[in-house]
Short mmCIF file of the C-alpha atoms (twelve columns), coordinates in Angstrom:
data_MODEL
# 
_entry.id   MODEL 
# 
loop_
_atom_site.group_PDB 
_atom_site.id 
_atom_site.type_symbol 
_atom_site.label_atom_id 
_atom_site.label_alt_id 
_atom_site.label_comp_id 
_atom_site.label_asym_id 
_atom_site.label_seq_id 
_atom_site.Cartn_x 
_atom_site.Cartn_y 
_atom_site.Cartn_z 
_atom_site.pdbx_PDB_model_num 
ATOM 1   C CA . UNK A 1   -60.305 127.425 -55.106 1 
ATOM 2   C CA . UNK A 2   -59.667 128.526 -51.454 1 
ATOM 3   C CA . UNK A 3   -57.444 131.015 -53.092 1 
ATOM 4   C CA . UNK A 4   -59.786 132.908 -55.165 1 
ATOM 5   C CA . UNK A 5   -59.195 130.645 -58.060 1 
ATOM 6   C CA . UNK A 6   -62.436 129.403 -60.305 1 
ATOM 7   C CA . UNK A 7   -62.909 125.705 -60.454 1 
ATOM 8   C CA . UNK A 8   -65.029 124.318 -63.535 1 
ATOM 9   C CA . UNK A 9   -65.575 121.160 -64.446 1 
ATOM 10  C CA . UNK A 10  -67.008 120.166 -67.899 1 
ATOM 11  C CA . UNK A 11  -68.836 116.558 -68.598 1 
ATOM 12  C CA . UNK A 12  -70.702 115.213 -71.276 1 
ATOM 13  C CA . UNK A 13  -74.138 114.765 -70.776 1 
ATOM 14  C CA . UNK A 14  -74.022 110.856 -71.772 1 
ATOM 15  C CA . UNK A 15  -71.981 110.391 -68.593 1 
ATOM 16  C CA . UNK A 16  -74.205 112.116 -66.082 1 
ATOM 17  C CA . UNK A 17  -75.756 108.619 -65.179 1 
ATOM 18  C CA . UNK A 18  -72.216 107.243 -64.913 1 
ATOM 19  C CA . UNK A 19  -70.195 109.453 -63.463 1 
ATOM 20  C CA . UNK A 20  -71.059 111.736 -60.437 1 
ATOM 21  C CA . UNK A 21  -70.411 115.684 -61.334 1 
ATOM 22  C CA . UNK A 22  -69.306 117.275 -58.059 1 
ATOM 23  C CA . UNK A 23  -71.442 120.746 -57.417 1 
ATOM 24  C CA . UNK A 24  -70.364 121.741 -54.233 1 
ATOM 25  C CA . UNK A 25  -68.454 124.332 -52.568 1 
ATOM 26  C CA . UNK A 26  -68.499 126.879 -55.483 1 
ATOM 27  C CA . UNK A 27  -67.612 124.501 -58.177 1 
ATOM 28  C CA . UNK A 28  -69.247 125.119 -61.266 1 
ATOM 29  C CA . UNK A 29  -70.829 122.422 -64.243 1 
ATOM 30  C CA . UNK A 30  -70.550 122.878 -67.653 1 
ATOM 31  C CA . UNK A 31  -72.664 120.087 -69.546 1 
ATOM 32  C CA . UNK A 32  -71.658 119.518 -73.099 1 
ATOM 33  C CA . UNK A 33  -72.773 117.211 -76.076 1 
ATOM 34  C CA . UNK A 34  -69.578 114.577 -76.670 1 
ATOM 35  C CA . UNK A 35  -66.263 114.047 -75.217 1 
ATOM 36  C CA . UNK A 36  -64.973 115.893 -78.464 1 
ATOM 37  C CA . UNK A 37  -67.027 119.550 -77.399 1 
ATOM 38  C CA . UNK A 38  -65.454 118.547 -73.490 1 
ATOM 39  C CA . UNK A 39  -62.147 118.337 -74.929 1 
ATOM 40  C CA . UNK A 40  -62.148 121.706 -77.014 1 
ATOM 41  C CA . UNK A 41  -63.726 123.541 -74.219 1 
ATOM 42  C CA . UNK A 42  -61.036 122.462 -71.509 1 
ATOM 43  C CA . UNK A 43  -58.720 123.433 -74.224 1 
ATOM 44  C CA . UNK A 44  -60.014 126.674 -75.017 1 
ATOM 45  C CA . UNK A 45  -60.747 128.005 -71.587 1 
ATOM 46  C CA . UNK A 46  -57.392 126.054 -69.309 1 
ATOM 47  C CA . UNK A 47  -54.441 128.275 -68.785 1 
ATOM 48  C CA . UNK A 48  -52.089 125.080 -68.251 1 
ATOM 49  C CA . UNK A 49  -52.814 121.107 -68.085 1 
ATOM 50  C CA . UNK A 50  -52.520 119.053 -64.833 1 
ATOM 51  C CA . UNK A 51  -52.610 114.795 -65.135 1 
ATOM 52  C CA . UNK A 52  -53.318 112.927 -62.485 1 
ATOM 53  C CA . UNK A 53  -53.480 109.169 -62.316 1 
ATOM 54  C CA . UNK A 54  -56.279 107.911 -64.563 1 
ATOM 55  C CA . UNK A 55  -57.213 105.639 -67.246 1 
ATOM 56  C CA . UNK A 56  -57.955 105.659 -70.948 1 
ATOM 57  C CA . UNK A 57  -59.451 108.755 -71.187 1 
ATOM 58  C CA . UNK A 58  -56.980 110.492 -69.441 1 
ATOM 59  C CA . UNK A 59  -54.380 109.127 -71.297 1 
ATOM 60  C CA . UNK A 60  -56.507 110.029 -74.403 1 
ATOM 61  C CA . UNK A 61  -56.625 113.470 -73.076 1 
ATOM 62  C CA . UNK A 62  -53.323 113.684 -72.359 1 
ATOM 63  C CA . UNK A 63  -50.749 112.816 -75.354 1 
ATOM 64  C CA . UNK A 64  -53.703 115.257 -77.072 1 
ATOM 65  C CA . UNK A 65  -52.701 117.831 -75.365 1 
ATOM 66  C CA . UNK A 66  -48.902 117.058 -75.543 1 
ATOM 67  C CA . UNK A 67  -49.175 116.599 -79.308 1 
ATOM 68  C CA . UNK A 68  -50.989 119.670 -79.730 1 
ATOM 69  C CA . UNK A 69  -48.346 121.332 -77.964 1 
ATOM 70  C CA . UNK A 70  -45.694 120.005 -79.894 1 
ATOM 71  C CA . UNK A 71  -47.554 121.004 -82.914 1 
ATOM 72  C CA . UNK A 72  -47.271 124.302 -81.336 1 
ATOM 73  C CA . UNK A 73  -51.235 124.672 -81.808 1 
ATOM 74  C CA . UNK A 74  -50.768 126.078 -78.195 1 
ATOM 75  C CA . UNK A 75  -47.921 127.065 -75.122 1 
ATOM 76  C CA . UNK A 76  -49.516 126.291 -72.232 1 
ATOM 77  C CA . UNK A 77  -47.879 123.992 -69.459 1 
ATOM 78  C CA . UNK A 78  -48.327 120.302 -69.402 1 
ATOM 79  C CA . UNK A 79  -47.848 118.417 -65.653 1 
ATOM 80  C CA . UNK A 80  -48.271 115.035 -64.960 1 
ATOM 81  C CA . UNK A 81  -48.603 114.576 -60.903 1 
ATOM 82  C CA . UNK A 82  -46.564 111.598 -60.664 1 
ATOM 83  C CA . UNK A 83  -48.225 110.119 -57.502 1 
ATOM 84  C CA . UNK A 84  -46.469 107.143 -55.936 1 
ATOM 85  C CA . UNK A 85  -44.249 106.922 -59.428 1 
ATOM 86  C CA . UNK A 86  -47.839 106.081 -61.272 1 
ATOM 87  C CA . UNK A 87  -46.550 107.749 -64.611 1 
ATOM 88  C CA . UNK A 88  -43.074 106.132 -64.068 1 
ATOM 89  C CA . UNK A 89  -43.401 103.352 -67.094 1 
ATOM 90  C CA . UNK A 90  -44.648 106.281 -69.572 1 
ATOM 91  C CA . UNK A 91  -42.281 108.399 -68.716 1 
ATOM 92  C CA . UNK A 92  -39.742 105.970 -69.451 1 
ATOM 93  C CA . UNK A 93  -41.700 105.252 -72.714 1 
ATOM 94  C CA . UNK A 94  -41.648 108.684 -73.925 1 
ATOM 95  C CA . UNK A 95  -37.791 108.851 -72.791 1 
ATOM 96  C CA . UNK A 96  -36.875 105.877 -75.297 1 
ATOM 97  C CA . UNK A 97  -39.242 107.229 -78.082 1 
ATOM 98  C CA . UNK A 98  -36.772 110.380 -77.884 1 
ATOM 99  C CA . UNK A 99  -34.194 108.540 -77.625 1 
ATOM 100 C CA . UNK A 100 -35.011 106.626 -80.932 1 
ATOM 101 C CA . UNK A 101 -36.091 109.891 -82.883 1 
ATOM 102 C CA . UNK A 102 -39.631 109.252 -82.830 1 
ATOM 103 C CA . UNK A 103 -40.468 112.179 -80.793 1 
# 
């Protein structure tokens, strides 16, 4: 953002009283109907994919977006931000899944 870049974040309107939507400093709020329409619209509008440490939904979100990709459906890059070696134990997961010739 500090570089000229635009920073949007997108959030369902059913988690406005649960979750807190930051506003400031130039960031902009897209409100949308269901976690599906959130989905599609990161999607459609991200030029590449950053995960950070998270929980269900992001990683819901993210073997989406990695399937998708290895559907082809689009090229964008996928990074996880392995903080502390958080996404250690998947990585190792997805490792042995290749490894096995289920990926």
């Amino acid at each position: 953002r500090r570089a000229g870049g635009r920073v949007l974040g997108i959030i369902p309107k059913a988690l406005l009283t649960k979750e807190r939507a930051y506003t400031g400093d130039g960031v902009e709020v897209e409100v949308v109907t269901s976690m599906h329409e959130r989905k599609a619209r990161m999607a459609e509008l991200s030029e590449g994919f950053i995960a950070l440490p998270g929980g269900f939904g992001t990683f819901e979100e993210l073997f989406e977006i990695l399937s998708f990709k290895a559907l082809g459906f689009h090229r964008k890059p996928v990074v996880v931000f392995d903080v502390d070696g958080y996404w250690q134990p998947m990585l190792a997961m997805l490792e042995r899944a290749f490894a096995q010739g289920f990926v």
